[in-house]
N, C-alpha and C positions, 0 to 999 in steps of 0.2 A: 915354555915347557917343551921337554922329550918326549913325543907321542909315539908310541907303538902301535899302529891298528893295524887288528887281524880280521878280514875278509875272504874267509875260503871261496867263496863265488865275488870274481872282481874284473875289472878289462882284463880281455877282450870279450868278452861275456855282456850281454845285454841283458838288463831285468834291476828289476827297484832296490836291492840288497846291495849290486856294483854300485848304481850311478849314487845312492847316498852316500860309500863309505867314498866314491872318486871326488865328489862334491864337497863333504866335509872336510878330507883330506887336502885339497888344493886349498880351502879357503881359510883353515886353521895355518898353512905355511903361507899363505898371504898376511896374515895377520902377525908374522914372526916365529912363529911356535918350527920347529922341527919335527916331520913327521916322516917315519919309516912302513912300509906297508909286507905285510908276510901275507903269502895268500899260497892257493894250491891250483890255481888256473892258469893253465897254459895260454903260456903268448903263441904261441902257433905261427903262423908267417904273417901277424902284427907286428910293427913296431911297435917298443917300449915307450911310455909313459914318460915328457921329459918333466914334467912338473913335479913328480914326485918319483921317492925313491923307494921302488919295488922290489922284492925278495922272494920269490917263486922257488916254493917246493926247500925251505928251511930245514936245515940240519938239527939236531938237537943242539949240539956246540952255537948253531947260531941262534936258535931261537934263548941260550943262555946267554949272551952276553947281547942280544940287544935287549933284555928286560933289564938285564942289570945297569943298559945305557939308561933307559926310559925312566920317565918323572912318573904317565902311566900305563896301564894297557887300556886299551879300548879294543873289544869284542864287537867286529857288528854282526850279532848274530851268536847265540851261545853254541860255542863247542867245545864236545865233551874231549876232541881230539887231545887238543892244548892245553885246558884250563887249568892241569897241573902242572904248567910251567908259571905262572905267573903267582901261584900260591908257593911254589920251592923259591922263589927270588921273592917273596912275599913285596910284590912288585903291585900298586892299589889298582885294581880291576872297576873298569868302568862298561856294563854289558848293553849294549842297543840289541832291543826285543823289537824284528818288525812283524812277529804272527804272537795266535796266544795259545798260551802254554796252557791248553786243558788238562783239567784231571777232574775224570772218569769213571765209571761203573767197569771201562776195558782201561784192566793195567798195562802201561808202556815203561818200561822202563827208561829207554831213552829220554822221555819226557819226565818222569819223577826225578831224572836223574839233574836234567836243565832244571826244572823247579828247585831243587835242593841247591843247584850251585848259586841261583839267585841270590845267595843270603853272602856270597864273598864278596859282597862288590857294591857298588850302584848300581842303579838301574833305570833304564832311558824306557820308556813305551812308545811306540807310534800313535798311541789311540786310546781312551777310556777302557775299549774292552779288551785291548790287551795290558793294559795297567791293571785290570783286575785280574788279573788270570796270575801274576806273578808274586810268591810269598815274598822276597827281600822287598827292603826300601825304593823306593819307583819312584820320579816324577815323568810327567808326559809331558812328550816335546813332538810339534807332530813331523812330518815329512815332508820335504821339498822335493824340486822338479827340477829340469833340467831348465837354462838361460834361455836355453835355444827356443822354446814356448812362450818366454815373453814376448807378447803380441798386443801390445795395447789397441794400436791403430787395427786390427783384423775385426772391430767392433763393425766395422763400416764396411766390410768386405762383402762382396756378394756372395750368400750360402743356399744350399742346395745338397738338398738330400738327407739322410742318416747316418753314421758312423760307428761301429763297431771296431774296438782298438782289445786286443787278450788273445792269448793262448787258447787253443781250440780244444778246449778240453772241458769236460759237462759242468765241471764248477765255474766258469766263467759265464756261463749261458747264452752263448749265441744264438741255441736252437729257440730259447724263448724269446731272440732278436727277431728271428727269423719269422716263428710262430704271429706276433706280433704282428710283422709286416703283413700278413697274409690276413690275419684280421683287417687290417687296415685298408686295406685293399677293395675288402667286400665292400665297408663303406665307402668306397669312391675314393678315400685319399690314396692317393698312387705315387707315391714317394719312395726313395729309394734306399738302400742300405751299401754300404761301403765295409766289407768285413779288413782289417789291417791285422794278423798276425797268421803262426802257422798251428801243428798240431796235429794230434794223430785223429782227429775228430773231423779234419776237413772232409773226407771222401763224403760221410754222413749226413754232413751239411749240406756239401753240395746235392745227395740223393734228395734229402728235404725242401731243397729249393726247388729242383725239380719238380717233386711232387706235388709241388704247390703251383705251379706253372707262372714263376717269381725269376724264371732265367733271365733276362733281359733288365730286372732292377734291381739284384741283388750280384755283388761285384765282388769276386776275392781277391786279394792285392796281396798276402802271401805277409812274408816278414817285410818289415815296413821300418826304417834307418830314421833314426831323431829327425835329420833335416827335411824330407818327404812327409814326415809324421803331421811337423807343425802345417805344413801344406796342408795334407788333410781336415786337422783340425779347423784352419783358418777357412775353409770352405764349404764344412758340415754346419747343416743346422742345430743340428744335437748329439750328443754326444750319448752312447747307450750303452751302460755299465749295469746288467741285469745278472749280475752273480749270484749262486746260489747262497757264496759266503766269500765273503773280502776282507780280510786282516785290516785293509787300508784305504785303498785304492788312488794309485799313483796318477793313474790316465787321467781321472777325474779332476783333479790338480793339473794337469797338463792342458786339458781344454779349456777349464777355467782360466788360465795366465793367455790362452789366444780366443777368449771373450765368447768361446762356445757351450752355453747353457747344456745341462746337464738330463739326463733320466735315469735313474741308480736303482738300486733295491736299499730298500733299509735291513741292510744287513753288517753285521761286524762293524767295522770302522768308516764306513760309507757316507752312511751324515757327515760325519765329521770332516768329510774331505770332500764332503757338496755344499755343506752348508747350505747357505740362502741362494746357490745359485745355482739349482735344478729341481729337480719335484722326486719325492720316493717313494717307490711301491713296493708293496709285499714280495719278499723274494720266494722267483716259482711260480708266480700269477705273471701267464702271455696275457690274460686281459688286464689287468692293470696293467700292466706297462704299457697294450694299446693305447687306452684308453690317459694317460698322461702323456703320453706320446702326441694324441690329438692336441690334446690342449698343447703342451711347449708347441705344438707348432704356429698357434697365434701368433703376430707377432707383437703384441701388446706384453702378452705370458713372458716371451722371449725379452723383451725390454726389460722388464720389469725384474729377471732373474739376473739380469747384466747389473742391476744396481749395485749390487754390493761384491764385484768380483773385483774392485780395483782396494778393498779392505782384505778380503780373503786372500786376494795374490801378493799383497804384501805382507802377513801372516805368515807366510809359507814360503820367503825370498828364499835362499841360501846362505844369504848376511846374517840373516835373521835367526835360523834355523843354526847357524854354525856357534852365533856368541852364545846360544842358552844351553848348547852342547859345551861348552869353552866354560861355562860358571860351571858345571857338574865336573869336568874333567880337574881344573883348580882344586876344586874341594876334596876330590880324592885322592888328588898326588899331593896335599898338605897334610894329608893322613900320614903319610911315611916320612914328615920330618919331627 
């Protein structure tokens, strides 16, 4: 097949929306398929991409004649930018939803308008609850992780400490990581926390560590590069994903594949991306999360949530994850013969 995928956020750009569509893209041109990519992210003083062949910042002439090249389009990610290109070359549209599409008692436009375009197309979900959230035809395919986290042998590695891997901003909840620790503390466990990303929320975080007189165990590491990443992973005892609300949650798949049991909120798409191999708390509750935090740190708890990571990390390969994308994309470029 001729694949067109459009990814307006794509390399050089870091975050779960690039590395799926850079993921899917390399492994469907491994598999023989020809794959073009249009995007509107600056290469900036990266080099280009040699696996795949990128189109940065499309003309209209060009976004018309490579649909007209393409068997289909693949959208990762609906926008309203484009979408009438691919409906004028009636060109079969295949759309990846990685958030959901709420609708509201507050009308958005935007969003009524991604809801409405659902019905031209297929439609891929990341998760149960963003497969409901979408009125066209939907199957759910879930999300994969980078290579780079494959970590089978990190089962064995010596760990130490806590892990905090997002964006510093109030829906991820680090302050409830934070909050957390400080509970924790009172009772005697004095363990530590590892924050990995950046955000306009650091100064605050850091005043809250302060406050708590948590200087000395709680560590910020700033933005934090895949390779460093899996380090961390490979090193942490658990993994602490306490969002107030997660479409998905990528990290969580990421410590899972380097054998790092998890502590999530059950929120959004979060079970489904801890499955059996971490504990969920109410999202919003620092004592829950304490308080399962205690327990994952047994290391019985800890074993026992490793049981089934070596089913889950295969669920969630990129082999795996690219051929159930590869039946959907078939089916919709046999639409246009």
């Amino acid at each position: 097949m001729d694949i067109l995928l459009e990814s307006r956020a794509f390399y050089p750009s870091v975050g779960g929306l690039e590395m799926m569509a850079q993921e899917l893209g390399k492994h469907w041109q491994k598999r023989g398929h020809e794959v073009r990519v249009m995007t509107v992210t600056p290469l900036g003083e990266q080099s280009e991409l040699t696996k795949l062949d990128v189109l940065r910042f499309p003309t209209l002439s060009e976004w018309m004649r490579h649909l007209r090249w393409a068997d289909v389009f693949f959208q990762n990610g609906v926008s309203l930018r484009s979408i009438a290109y691919p409906l004028v070359t009636k060109c079969p549209i295949v759309f990846r939803h990685p958030n959901i599409l709420a609708s509201d008692a507050t009308v958005n436009i935007r969003n009524e308008l991604k809801r409405l375009a659902t019905n031209c197309g297929a439609n891929v979900a990341s998760c149960g609850p963003v497969a409901e959230s979408i009125p066209g035809p939907t199957v759910t395919i879930p999300n994969t992780f980078r290579p780079v986290f494959e970590q089978p042998d990190a089962e064995k590695a010596h760990r130490d400490g806590l892990l905090f891997v997002g964006r510093l901003v109030s829906v991820k909840g680090a302050d409830l990581a934070i909050e957390a620790l400080r509970q924790l503390h009172e009772r005697g466990v004095n363990t530590t926390l590892m924050i990995c990303g950046g955000g306009p929320e650091r100064k605050s975080l850091q005043e809250q560590v302060q406050q708590a007189d948590l200087d000395e165990y709680v560590t910020f590491n700033g933005f934090t590069g895949p390779e460093e990443l899996a380090e961390q992973y490979r090193s942490a005892e658990l993994l602490l994903v306490p969002s107030r609300f997660e479409p998905f949650g990528i990290v969580a798949l990421e410590a899972i594949a380097s054998r790092c049991p998890v502590v999530a909120a059950q929120t959004g798409g979060l079970p489904e991306a801890v499955g059996d191999c971490g504990l969920l708390v109410p999202p919003d509750d620092a004592a829950a999360l304490a308080n399962a935090i205690e327990q994952a740190l047994r290391p019985g708890v800890r074993q026992n949530l490793r049981t089934d990571m070596p089913a889950h990390v295969d669920r969630h390969r990129t082999g795996r994850i690219a051929t159930d994308y590869l039946h959907v994309l078939r089916q919709a470029a046999q639409s246009r013969e």
